[in-house]
C-alpha positions in Angstrom: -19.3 6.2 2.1 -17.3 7.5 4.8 -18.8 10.8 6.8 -17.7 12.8 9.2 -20.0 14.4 12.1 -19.3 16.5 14.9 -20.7 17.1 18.4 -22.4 20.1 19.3 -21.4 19.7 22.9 -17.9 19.4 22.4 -16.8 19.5 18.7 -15.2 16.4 18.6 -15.3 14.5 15.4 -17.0 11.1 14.8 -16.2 9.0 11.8 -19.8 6.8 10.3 -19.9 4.7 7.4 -23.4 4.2 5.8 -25.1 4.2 2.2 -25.3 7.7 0.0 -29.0 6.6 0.5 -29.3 6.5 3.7 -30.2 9.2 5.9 -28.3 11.5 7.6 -27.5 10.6 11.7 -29.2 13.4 14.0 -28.0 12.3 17.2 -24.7 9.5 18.2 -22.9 8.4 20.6 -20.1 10.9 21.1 -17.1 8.8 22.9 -15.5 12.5 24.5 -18.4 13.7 26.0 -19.9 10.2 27.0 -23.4 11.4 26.1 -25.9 10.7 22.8 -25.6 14.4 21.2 -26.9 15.6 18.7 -24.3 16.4 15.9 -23.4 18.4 12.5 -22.6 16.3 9.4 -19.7 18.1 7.9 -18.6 18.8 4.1 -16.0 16.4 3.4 -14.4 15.2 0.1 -15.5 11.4 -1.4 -12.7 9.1 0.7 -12.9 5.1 -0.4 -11.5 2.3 0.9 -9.9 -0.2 -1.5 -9.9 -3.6 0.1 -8.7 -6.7 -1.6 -5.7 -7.2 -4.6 -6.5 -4.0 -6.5 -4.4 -2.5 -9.2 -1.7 -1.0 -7.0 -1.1 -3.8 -4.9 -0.9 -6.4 -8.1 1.0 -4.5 -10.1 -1.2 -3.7 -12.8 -0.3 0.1 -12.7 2.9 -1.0 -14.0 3.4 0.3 -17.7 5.4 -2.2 -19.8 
């Protein structure tokens, strides 16, 4: 999953991908400020990432 987190020193926003089961980063590398800061994950909606020949790409969305 895709997850967004943002600085408390700045407020700049810092994209992480890591496992629904994983737990949730306290502190990273914030590439504005320079500094390891601790930072807010923030509510976003469920983005994925479809890699490969998927339906849309093959054309097997196409109705017949």
């Amino acid at each position: 999953m895709l997850y967004v987190y943002q600085c408390k020193i700045c407020s700049y926003k810092i994209e992480k991908s890591h496992s629904i089961k994983d737990e949730p980063f306290n502190n990273l590398f914030c590439t504005r400020c320079r500094q390891k800061t601790p930072v807010k994950r923030l509510i976003c909606g469920g983005a994925f990432i479809l890699k490969g020949s998927g339906w849309a790409k093959d054309g097997y969305h196409k109705v017949k």
